[in-house]
C-alpha beads as a LAMMPS data file, in Angstrom:
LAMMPS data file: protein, C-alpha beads

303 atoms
302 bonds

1 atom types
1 bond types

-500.0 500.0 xlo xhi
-500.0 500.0 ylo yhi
-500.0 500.0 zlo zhi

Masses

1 110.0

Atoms # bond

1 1 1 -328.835 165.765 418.003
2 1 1 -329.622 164.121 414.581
3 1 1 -327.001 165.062 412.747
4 1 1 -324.272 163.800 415.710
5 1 1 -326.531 160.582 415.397
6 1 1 -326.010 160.454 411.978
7 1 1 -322.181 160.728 412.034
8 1 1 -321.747 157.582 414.388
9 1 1 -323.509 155.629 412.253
10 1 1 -321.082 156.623 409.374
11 1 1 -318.322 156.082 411.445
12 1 1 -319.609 152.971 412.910
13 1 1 -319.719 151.840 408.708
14 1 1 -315.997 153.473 407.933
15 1 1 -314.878 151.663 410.809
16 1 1 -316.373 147.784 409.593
17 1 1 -314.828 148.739 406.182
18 1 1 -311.721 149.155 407.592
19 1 1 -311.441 146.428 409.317
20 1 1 -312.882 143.810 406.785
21 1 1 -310.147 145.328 404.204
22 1 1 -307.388 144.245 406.874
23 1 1 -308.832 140.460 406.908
24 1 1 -308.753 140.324 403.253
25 1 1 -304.965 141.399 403.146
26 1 1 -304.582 139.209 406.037
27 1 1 -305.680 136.387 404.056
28 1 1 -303.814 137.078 400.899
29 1 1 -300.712 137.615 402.767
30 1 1 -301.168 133.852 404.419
31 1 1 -301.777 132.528 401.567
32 1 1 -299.150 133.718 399.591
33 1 1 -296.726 132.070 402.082
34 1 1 -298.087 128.699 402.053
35 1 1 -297.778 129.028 398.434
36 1 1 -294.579 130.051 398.803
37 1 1 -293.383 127.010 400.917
38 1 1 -295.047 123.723 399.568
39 1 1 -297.977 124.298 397.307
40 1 1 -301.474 123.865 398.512
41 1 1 -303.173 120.939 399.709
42 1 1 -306.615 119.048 398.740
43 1 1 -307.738 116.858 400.830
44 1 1 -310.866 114.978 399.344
45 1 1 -312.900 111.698 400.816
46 1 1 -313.569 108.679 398.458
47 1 1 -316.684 107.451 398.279
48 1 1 -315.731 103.990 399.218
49 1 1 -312.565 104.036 401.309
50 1 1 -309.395 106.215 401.218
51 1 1 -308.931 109.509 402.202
52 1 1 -306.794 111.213 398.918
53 1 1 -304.761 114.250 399.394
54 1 1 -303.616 116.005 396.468
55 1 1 -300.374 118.357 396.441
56 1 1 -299.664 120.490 393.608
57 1 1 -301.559 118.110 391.500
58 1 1 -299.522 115.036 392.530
59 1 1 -301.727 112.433 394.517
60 1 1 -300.194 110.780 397.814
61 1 1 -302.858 108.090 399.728
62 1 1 -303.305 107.938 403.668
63 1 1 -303.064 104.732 404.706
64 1 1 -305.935 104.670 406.737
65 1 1 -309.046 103.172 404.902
66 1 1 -312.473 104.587 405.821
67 1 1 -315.637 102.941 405.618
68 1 1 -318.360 104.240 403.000
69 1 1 -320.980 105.236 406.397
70 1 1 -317.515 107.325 408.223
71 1 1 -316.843 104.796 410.097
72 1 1 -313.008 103.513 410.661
73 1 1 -312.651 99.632 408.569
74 1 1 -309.647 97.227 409.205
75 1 1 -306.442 97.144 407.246
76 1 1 -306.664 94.307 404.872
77 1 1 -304.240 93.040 402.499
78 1 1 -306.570 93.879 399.205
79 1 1 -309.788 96.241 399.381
80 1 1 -311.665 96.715 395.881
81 1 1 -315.098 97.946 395.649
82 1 1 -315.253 97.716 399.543
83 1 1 -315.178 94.051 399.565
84 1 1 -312.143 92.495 402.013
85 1 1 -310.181 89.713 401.001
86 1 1 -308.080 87.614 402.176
87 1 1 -304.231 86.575 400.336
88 1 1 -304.601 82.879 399.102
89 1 1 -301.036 80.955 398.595
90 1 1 -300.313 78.357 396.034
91 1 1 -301.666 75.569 397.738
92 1 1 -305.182 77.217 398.231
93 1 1 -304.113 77.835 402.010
94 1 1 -305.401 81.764 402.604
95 1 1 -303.312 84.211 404.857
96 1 1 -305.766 85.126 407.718
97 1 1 -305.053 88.447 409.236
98 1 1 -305.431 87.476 413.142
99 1 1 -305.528 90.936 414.143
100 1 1 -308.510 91.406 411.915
101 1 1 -312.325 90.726 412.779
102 1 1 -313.687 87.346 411.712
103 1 1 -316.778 85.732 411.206
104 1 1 -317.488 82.265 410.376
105 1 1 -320.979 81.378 408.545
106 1 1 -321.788 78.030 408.547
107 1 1 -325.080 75.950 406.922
108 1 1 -326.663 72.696 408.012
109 1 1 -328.366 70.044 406.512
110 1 1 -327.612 70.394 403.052
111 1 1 -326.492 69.939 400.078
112 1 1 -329.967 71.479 399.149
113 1 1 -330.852 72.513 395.167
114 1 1 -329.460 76.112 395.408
115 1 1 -326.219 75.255 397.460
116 1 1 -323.918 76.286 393.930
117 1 1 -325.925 79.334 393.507
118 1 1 -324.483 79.690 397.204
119 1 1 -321.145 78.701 396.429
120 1 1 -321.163 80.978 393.543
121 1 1 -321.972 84.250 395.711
122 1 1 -318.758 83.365 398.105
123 1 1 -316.797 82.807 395.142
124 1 1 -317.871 86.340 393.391
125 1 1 -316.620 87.937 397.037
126 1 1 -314.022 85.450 397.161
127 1 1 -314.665 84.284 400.722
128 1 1 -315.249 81.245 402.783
129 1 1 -317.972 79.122 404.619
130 1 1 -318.240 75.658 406.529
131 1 1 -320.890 73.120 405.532
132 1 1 -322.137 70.590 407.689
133 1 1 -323.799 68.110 405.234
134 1 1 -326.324 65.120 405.729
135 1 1 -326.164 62.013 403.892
136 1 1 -329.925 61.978 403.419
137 1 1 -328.812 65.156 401.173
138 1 1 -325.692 63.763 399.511
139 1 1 -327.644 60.860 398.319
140 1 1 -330.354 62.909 396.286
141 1 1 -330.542 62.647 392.728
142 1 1 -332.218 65.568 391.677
143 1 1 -329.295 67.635 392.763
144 1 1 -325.865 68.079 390.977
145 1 1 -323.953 66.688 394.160
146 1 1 -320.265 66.103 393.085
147 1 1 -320.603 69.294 391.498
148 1 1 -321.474 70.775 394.655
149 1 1 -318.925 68.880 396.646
150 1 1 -316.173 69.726 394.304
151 1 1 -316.669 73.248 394.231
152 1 1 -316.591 73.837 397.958
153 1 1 -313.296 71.925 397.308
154 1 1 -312.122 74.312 395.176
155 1 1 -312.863 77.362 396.790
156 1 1 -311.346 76.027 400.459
157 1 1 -314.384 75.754 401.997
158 1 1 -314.710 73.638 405.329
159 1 1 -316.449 70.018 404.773
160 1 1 -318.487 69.497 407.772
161 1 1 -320.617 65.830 409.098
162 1 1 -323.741 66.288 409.907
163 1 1 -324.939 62.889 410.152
164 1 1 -326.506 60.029 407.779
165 1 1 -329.734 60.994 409.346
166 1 1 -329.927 64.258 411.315
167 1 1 -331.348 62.340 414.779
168 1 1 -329.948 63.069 418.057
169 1 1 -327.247 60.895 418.747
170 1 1 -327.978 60.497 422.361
171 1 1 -331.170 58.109 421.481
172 1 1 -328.727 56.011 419.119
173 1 1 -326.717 53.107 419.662
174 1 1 -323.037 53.064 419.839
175 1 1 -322.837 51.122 416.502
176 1 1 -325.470 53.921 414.842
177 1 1 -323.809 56.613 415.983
178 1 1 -320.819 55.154 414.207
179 1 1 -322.226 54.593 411.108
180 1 1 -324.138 58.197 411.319
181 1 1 -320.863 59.495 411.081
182 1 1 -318.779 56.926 408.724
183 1 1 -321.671 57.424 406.290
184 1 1 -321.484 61.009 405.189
185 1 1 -317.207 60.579 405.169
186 1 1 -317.714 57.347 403.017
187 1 1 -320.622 59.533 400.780
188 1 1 -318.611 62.548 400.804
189 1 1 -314.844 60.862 399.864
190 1 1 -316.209 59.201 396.795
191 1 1 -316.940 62.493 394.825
192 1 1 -313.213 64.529 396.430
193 1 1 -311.586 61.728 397.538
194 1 1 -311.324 63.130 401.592
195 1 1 -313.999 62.719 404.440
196 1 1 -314.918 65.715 406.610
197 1 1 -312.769 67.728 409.172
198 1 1 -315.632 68.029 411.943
199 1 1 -318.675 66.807 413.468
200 1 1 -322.102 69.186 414.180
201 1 1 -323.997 66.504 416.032
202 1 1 -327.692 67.227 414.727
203 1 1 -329.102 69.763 417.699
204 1 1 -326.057 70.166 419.193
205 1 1 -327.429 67.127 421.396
206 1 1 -324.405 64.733 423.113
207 1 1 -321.722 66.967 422.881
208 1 1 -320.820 66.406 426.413
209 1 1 -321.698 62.485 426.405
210 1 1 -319.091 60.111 427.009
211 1 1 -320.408 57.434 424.333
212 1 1 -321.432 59.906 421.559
213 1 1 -317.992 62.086 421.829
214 1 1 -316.259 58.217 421.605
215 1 1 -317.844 57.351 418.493
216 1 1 -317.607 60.927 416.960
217 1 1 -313.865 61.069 417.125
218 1 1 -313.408 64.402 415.967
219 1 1 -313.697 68.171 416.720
220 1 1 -317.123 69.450 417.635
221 1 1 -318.498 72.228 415.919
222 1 1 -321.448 73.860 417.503
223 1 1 -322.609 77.553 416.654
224 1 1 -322.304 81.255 418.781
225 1 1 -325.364 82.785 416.712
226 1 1 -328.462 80.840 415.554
227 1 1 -329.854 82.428 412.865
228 1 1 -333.187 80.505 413.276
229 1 1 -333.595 81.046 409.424
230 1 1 -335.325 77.715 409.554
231 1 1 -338.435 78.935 411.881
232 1 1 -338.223 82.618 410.781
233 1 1 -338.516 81.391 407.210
234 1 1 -337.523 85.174 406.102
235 1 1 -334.902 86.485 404.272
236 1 1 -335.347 90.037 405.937
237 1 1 -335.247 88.123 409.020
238 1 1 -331.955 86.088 408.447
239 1 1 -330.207 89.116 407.711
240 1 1 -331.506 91.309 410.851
241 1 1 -329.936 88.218 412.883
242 1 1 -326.465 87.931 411.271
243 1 1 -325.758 91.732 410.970
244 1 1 -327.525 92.314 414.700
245 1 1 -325.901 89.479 416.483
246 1 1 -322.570 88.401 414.734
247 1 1 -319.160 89.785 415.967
248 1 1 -315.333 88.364 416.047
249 1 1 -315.101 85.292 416.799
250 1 1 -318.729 83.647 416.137
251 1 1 -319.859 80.793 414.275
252 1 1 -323.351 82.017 412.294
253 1 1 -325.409 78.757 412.023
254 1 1 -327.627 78.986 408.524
255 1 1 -329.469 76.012 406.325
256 1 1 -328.023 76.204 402.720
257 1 1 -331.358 74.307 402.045
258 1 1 -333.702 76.944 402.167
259 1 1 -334.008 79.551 399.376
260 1 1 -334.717 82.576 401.727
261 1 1 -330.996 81.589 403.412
262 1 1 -329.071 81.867 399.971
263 1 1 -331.005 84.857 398.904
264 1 1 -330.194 86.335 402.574
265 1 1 -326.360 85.335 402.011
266 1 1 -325.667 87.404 398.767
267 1 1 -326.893 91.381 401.166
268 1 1 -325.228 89.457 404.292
269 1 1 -321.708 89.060 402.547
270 1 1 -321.044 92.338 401.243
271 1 1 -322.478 93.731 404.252
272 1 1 -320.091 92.350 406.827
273 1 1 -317.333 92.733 404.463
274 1 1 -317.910 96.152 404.631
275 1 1 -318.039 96.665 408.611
276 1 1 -314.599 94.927 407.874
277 1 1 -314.900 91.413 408.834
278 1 1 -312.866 88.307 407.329
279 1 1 -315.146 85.547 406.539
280 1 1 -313.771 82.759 406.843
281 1 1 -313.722 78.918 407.511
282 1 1 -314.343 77.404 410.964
283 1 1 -310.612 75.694 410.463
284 1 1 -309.500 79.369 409.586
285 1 1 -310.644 80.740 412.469
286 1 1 -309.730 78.167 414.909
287 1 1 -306.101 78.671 413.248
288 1 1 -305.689 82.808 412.948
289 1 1 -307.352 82.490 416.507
290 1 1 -304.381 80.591 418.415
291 1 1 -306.615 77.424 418.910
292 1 1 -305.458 73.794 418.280
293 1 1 -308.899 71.526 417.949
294 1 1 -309.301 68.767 419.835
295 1 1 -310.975 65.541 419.198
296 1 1 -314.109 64.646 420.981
297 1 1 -314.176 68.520 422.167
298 1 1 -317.113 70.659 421.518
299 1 1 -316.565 74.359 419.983
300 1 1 -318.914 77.359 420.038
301 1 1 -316.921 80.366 419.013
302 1 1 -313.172 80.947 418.784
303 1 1 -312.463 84.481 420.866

Bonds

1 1 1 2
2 1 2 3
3 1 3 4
4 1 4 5
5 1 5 6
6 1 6 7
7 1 7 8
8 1 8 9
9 1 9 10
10 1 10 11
11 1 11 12
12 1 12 13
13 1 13 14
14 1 14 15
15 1 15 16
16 1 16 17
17 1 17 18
18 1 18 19
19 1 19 20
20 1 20 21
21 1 21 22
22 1 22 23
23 1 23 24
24 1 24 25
25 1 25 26
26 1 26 27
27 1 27 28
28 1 28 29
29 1 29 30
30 1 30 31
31 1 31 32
32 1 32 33
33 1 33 34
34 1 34 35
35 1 35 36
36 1 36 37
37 1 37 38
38 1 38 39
39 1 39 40
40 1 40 41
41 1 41 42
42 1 42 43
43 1 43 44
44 1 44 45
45 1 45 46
46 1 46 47
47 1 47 48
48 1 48 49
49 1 49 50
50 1 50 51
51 1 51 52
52 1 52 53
53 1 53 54
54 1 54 55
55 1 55 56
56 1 56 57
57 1 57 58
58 1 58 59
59 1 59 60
60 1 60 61
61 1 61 62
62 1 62 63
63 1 63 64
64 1 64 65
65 1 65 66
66 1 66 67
67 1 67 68
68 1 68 69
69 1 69 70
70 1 70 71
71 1 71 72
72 1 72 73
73 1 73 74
74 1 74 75
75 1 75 76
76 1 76 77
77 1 77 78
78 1 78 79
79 1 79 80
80 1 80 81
81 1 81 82
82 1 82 83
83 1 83 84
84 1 84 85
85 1 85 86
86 1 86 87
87 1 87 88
88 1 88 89
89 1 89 90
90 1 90 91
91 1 91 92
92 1 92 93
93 1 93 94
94 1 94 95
95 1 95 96
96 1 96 97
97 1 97 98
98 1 98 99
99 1 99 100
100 1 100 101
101 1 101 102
102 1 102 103
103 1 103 104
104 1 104 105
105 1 105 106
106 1 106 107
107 1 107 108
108 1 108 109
109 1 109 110
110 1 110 111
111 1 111 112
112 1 112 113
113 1 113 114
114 1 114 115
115 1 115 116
116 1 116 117
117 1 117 118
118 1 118 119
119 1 119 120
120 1 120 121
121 1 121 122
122 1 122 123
123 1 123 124
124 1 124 125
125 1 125 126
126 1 126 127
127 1 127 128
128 1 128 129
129 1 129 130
130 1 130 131
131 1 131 132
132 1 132 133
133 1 133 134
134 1 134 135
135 1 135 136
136 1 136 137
137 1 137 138
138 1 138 139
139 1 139 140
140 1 140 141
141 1 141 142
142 1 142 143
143 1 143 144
144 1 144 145
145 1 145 146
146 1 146 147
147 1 147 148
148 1 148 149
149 1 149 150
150 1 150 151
151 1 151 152
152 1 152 153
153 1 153 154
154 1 154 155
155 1 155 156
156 1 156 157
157 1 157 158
158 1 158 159
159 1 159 160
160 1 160 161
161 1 161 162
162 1 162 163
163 1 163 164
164 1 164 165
165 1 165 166
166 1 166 167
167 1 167 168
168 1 168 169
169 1 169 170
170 1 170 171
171 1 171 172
172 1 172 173
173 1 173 174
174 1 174 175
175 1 175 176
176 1 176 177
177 1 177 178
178 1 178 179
179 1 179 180
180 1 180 181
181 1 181 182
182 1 182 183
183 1 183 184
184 1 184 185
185 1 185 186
186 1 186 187
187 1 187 188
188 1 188 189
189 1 189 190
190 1 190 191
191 1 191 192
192 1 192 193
193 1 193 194
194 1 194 195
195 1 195 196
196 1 196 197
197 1 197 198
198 1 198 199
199 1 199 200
200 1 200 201
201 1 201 202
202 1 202 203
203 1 203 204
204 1 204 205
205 1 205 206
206 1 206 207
207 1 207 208
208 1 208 209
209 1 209 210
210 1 210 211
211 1 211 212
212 1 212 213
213 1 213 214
214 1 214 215
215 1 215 216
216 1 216 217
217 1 217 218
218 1 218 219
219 1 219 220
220 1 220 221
221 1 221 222
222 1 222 223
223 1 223 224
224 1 224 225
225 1 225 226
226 1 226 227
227 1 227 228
228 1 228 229
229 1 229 230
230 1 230 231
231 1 231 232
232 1 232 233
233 1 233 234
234 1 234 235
235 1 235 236
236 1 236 237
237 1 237 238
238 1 238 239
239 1 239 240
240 1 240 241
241 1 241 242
242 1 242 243
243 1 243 244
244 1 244 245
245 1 245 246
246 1 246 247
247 1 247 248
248 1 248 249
249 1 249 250
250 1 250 251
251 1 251 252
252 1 252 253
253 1 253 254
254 1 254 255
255 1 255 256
256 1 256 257
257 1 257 258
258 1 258 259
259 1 259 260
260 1 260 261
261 1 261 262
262 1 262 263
263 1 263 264
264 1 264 265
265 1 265 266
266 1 266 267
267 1 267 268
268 1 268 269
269 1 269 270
270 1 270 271
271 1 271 272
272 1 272 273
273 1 273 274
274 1 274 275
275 1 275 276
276 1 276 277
277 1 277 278
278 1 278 279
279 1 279 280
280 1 280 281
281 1 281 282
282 1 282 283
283 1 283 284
284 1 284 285
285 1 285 286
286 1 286 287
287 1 287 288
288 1 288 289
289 1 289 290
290 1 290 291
291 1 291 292
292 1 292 293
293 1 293 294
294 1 294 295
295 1 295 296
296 1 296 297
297 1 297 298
298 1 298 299
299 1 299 300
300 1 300 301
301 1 301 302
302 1 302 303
């Protein structure tokens, strides 16, 4: 009885020879005829975005882009470093992708002492923002306003009125109201030579009032997501809200006078550039978006 035992457990180990020797050949054979045909493939997976497939040593690129966490990112018409841009034209007019996610990030109440250093982050990602400015802020001198003022000009950014005096316009008089408004245009057009495209009434208060959208005379621009970077007083926080809350078609409300905001800014830029979002002006959006605005009208988001 042991030594039959013996023999089917050597035949058992013949047999598992055999048939790993007839895989091997199998697999040479296969091989050798996809060699034969076109060459071998290598696909490989960028770090940041592409997948690359190499044939025979020549290199041909999908033309789906891939986010850096697996995820799928939009189409845009330049991608370096996963940071999206948009085309600019001759006359500083961008080409907004309307098929593409957009976000809007707007600040109150400035200009405020590190609104450049601001500026300078969207220009280094070579994006966009809307700023709703106070004349109690455009009439400091400790601050390098036309400097300010003229560089939003020349990066396209959106000139927004926030008001002489950032009080709610439905405790004013029809004559202050007016002047709450004239004053920041009249502050504003003597360093760039142009007055403001829209009105964020301070609070968002009288948007619907028949006297304060008379005396406004111009588009309303509220805000979708309130980053409530002025209570939070966190950077950590600012960020959470943007990245948490923030999806196509908002307007992010921020204050470019708080240092925690502009710090927040430079992680939250590169961030939603890389979930694939244009950033862009509110008059971008409201454009790529199919929406013509309307005097007197108030405006939240543009879905």
């Amino acid at each position: 009885m042991m030594e039959m035992k013996k023999m089917t457990r050597d035949e058992k180990k013949q047999k598992r020879i055999r048939q790993l020797k007839m895989r091997v050949v199998s697999t040479l054979l296969i091989l050798c005829l996809v060699i034969g045909v076109g060459g071998y493939t290598l696909i490989e997976k960028n770090k940041g975005s592409k997948i690359v497939v190499r044939v025979n040593g020549g290199v041909v690129e999908n033309t789906k882009n891939v986010a850096a966490n697996g995820e799928k990112a939009s189409t845009e018409t330049k991608k370096e470093n996963g940071k999206t841009e948009a085309k600019t034209t001759k006359d500083n007019k961008r080409v907004i992708d309307p098929n593409k996610p957009m976000i809007a990030l707007t600040f109150d109440d400035g200009p405020g002492e590190r609104t450049l250093e601001l500026l300078e982050t969207l220009e280094k990602y070579k994006v966009r923002a809307s700023f709703f400015m106070c004349g109690t802020s455009l009439s400091r001198n400790d601050i390098k306003v036309e400097e300010i003022l003229k560089k939003m000009d020349e990066l396209g950014c959106d000139m927004g009125n926030h008001t002489m005096d950032h009080q709610s316009l439905l405790t004013l008089s029809s004559k202050k109201i007016k002047w709450e408004v004239e004053g920041v245009n009249d502050l504003i057009k003597k360093h760039v030579g142009h007055g403001t495209k829209f009105v964020r009434p301070p609070y968002g208060a009288g948007i619907r009032d028949k006297k304060v959208s008379k005396y406004v005379n111009a588009p309303m621009v509220c805000w979708s997501v309130d980053t409530l970077d002025w209570k939070t007083k966190s950077k950590k926080e600012t960020i959470r809200s943007v990245m948490n809350d923030a999806h196509d078609g908002d307007i992010v409300l921020m204050h470019d006078i708080h240092g925690w905001t502009v710090d927040a800014v430079k992680k939250i830029v590169p961030k939603l550039l890389k979930k694939g979002y244009q950033l862009v002006t509110v008059s971008e959006m409201a454009e790529a978006k199919g929406y013509k605005l309307e005097n007197r009208k108030p405006y939240f988001e543009f879905f």
